[in-house]
Backbone as CSV, one residue per row, in Angstrom:
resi,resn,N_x,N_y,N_z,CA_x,CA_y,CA_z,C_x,C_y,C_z
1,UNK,0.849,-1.176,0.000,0.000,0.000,0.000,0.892,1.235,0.000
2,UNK,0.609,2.132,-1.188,1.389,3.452,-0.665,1.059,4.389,0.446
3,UNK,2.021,5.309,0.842,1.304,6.119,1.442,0.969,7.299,1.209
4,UNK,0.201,7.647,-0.012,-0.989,7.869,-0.173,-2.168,7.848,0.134
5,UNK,-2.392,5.606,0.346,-3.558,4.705,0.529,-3.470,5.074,1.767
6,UNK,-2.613,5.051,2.559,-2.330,4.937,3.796,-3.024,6.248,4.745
7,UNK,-2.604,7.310,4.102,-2.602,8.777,4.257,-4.677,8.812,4.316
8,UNK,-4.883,8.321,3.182,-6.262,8.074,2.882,-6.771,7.525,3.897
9,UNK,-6.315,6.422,4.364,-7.488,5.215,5.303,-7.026,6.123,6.743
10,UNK,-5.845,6.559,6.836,-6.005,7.582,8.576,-7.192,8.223,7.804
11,UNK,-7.604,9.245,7.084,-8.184,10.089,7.195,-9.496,9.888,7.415
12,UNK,-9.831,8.577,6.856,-10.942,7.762,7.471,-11.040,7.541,8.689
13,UNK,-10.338,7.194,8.999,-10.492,6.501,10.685,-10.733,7.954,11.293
14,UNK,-9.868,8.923,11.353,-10.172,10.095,11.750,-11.312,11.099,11.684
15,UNK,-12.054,10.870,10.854,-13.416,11.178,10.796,-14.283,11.437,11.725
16,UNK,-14.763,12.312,12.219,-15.563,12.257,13.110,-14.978,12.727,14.571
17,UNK,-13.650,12.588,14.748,-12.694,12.315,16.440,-12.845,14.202,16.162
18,UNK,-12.136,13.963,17.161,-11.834,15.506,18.091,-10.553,16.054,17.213
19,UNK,-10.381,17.220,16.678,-8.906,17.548,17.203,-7.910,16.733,18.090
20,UNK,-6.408,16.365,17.606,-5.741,15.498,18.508,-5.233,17.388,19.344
21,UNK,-5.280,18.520,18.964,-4.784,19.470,19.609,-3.090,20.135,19.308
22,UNK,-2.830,19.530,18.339,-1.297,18.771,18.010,-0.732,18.272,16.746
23,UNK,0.416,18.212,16.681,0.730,17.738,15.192,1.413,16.617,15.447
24,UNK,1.182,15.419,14.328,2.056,14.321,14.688,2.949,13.783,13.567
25,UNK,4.249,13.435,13.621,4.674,12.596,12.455,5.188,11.291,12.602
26,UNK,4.650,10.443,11.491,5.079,9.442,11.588,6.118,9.041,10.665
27,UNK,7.499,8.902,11.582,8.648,8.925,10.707,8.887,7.434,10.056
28,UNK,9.034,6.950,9.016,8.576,5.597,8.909,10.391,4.757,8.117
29,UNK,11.225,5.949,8.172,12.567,5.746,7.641,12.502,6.033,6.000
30,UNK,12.995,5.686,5.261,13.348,5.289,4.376,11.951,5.314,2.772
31,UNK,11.273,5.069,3.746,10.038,4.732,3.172,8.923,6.043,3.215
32,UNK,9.132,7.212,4.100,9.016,7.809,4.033,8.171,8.614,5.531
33,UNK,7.097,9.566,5.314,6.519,10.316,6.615,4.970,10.356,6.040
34,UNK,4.072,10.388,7.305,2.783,10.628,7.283,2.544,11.640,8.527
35,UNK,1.939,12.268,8.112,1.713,13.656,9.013,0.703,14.024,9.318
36,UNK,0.080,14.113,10.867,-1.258,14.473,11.107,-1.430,15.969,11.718
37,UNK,-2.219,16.579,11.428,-2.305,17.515,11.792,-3.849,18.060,12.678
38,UNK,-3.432,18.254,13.423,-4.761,18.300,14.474,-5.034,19.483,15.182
39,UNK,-4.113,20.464,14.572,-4.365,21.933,15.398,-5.233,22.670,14.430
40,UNK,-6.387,22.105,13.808,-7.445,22.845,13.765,-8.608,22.309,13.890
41,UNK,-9.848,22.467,12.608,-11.480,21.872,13.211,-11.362,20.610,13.321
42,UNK,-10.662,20.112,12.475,-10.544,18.395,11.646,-9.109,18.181,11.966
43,UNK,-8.953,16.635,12.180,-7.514,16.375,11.808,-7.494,15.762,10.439
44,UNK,-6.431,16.338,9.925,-5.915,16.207,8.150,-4.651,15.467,8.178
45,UNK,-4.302,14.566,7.723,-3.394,13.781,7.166,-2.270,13.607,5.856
46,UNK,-1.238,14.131,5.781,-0.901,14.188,4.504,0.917,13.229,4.521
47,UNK,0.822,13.027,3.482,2.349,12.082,3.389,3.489,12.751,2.651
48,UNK,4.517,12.591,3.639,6.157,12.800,3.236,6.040,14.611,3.032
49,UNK,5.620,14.711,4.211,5.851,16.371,4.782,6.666,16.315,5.785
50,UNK,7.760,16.887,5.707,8.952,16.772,6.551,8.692,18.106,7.722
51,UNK,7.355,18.666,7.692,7.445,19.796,8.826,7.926,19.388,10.318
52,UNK,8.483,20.238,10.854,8.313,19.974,12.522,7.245,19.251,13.315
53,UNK,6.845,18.991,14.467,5.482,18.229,15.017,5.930,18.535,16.609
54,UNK,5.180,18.598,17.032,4.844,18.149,18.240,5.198,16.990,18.682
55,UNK,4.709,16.021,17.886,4.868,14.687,18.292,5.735,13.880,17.317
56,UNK,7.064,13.407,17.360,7.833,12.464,16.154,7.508,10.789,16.760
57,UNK,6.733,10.097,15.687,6.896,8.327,16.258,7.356,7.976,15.313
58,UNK,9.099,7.240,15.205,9.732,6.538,14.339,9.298,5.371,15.049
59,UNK,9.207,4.406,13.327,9.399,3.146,12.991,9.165,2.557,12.045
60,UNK,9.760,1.237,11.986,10.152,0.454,10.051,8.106,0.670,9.136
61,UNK,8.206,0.880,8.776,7.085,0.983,7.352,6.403,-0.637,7.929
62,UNK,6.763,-1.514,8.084,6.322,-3.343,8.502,5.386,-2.943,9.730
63,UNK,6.312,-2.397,10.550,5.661,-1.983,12.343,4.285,-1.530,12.123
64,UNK,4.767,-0.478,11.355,3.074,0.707,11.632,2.339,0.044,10.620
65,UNK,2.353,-1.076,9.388,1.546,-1.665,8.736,0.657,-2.598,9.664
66,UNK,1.649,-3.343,10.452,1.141,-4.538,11.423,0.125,-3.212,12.897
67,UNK,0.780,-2.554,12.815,0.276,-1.714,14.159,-1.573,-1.218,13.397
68,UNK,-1.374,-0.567,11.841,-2.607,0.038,11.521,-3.650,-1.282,11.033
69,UNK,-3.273,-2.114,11.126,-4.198,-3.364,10.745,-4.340,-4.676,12.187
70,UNK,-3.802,-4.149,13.309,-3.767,-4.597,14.377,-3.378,-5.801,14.632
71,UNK,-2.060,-6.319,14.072,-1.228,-6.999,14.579,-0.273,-6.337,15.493
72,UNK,-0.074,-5.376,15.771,1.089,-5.424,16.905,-0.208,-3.745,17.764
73,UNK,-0.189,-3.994,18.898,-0.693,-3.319,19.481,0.630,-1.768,19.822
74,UNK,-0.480,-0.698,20.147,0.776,0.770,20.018,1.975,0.566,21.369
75,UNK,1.261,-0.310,22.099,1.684,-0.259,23.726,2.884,-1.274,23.763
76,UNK,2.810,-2.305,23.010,3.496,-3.546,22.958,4.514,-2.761,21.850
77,UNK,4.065,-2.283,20.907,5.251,-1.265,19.994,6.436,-0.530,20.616
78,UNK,5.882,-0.225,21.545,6.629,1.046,22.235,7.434,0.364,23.395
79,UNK,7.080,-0.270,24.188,7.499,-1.200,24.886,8.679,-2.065,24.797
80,UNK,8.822,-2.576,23.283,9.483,-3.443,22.857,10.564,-2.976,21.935
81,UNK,10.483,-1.336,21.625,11.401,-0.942,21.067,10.920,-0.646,19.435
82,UNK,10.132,-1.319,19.144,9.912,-1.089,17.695,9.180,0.311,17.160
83,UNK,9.073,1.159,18.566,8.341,2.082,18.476,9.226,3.554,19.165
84,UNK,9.681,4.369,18.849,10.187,5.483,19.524,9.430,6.649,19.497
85,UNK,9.132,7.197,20.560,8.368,8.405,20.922,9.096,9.693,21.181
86,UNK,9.184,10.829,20.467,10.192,12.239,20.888,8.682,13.246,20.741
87,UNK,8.550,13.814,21.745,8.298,14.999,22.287,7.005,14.940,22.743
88,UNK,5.761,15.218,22.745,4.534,15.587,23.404,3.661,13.747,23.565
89,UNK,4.308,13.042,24.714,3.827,11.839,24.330,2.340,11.829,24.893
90,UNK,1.445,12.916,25.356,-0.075,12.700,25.404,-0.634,12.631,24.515
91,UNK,0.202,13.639,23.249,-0.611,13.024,21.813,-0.637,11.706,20.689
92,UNK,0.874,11.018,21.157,0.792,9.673,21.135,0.083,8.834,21.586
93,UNK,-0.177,9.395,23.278,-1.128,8.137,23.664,-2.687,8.587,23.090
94,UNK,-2.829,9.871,22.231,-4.949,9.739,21.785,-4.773,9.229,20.648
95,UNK,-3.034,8.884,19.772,-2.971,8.722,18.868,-3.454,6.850,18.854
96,UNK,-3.360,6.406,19.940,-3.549,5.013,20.049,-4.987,4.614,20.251
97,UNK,-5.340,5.416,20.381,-7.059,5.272,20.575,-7.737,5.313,19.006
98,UNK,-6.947,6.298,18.130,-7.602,5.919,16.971,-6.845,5.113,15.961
99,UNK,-5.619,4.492,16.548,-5.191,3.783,15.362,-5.446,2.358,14.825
């Protein structure tokens, strides 16, 4: 799936939620970034925007595939290393509620 598709199906899931209050990126290496943006009415989603965030979560492109289709839970991610969290981690943890 590119992330494009990817970029697309957050924006689905996001539908409807709150403002996360916050910006988030998901640094995915190599493969590239998905970026949420939640500091306004809606949160908007867009891919391989290298802006600043609030919130940076690196990990391999495999992780966050298995994490957004719920093979690996966000908690067990993070836990185990496959998951790194830098800077505002309350918006990581509402980020786990909708992923």
């Amino acid at each position: 799936m590119t992330l494009a598709k990817v970029a697309d199906a957050m924006t689905g899931r996001f539908a409807g939620a709150a403002p996360l209050g916050g910006t988030v990126k998901f640094d995915l290496g190599g493969d590239g970034t998905l970026f949420i943006d939640g500091t306004g009415a809606a949160n908007t989603v867009t891919h391989n925007n290298n802006d600043g965030a609030n919130c940076t979560i690196s990990m391999s492109a495999g992780d966050f595939d298995d994490m957004i289709n719920g093979r690996l839970q966000p908690t067990m991610a993070f836990m185990t290393g496959k998951m790194r969290v830098e800077g505002d981690m309350g918006l990581a943890m509402k980020l786990g509620q909708l992923v």
